[in-house]
C-alpha positions in Angstrom: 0.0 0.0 0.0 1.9 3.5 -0.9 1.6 6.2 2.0 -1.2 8.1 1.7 -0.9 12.3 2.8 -4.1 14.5 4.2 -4.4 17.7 1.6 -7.6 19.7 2.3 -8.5 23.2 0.4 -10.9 25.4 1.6 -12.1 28.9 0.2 -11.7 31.6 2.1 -14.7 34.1 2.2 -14.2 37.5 0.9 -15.1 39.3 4.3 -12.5 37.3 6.1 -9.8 37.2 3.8 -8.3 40.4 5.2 -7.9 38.8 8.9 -6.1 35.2 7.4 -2.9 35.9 8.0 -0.6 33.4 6.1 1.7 34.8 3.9 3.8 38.3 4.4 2.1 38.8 0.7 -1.1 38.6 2.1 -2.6 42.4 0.8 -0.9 42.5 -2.4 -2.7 41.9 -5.8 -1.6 38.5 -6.3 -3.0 36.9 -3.1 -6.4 38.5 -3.8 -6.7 36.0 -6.3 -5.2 33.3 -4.2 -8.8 33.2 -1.9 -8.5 29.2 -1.3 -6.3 27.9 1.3 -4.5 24.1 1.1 -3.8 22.8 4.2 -1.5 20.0 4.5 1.1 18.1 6.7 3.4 20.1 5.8 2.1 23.9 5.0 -0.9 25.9 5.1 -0.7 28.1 2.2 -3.1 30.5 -0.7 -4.2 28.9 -3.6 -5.7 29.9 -6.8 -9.0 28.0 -7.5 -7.3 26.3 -10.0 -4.7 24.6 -8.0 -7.6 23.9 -5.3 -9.6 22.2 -7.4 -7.6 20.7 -10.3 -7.8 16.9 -9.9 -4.7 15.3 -11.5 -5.4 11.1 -10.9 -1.3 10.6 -10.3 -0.9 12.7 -7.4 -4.1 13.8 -5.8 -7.5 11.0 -5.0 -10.2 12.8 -3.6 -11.8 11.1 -0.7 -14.6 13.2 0.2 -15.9 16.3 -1.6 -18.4 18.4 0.8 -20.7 20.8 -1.5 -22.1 23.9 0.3 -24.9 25.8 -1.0 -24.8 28.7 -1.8 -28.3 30.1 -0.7 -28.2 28.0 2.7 -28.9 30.1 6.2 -25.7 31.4 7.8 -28.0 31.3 10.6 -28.3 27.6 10.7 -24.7 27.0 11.7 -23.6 23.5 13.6 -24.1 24.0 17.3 -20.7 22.7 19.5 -20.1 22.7 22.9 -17.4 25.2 24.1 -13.7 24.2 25.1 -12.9 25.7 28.2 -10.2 28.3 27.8 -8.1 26.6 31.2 -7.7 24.1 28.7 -4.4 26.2 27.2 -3.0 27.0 30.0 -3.5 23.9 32.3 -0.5 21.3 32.8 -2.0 18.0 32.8 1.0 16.6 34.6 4.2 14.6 33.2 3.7 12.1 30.2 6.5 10.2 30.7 9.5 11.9 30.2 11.4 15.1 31.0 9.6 17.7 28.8 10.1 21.8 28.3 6.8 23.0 28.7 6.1 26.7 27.7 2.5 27.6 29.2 0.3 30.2 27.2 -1.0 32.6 29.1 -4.4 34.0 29.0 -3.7 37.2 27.3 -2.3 35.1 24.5 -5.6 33.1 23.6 -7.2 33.6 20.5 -10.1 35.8 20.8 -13.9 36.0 19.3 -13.8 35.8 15.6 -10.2 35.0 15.4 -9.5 32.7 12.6 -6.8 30.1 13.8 -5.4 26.8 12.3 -4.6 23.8 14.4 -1.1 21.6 13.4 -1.5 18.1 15.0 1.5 15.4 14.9 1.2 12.3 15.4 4.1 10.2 17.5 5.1 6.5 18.0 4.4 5.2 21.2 5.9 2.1 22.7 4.2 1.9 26.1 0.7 2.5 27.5 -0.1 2.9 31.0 -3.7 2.6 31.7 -5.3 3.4 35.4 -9.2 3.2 36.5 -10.2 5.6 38.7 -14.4 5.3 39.1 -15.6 5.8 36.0 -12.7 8.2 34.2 -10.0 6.3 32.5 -6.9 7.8 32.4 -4.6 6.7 29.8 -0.9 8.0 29.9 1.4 7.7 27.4 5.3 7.0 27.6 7.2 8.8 24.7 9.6 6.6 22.3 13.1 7.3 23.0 
């Protein structure tokens, strides 16, 4: 099986594309006409609609394709429940090894309306530890060497 890699585009609406900041070039002339973004493991950068969209069978499968219309009700917007902002700023203890933790402070959060993108890795583990304690499981992991 060759390795497959996570590309997603999505276009940028008109009214926000003067708060995405991802490119020093971002007010000039040619990202205006960059409004999709690619987002990938390795960058998150402007692309024209033509490089969003163009579907060339030897590099790039689509997956899933999700269609939004165009008269739907920005009113009708999915419903989540809220992350805490302690979240950011909360040590949840050692996972295993000796680690250099750089806290964010409050003032730093993102606030209302921000727009902010999210870069998960994923690591190799080599150990789980599992404990009970009533009903929450706590699972910590130990970090490969």
């Amino acid at each position: 099986m060759e390795p497959t890699h996570l590309v997603t585009a999505v276009k940028v609406k008109p009214a926000d594309r003067g708060n995405t900041l991802l490119s020093p070039l971002a007010g000039s002339s040619k990202m205006k006409e960059r409004g999709w973004v690619v987002f990938n493991e390795f960058v998150v950068t402007r692309v024209t609609e033509n490089e969003a969209l163009h579907l060339d069978a030897n590099w790039k499968l689509p997956c899933i394709l999700y269609y939004a219309q165009l008269e739907s009700d920005p009113q009708n917007v999915e419903i989540r429940a809220p992350i805490p902002a302690a979240v950011f700023w909360t040590d949840f203890g050692n996972l295993g090894a000796q680690q250099t933790r750089l806290m964010i402070s409050e003032e730093t959060l993102p606030k209302n309306g921000e727009l902010v993108a999210i870069d998960a890795e994923f690591i190799a583990l080599n150990k789980v530890m599992k404990s009970c304690f009533d009903v929450v499981e706590l699972v910590k992991f130990a970090y490969l060497e």
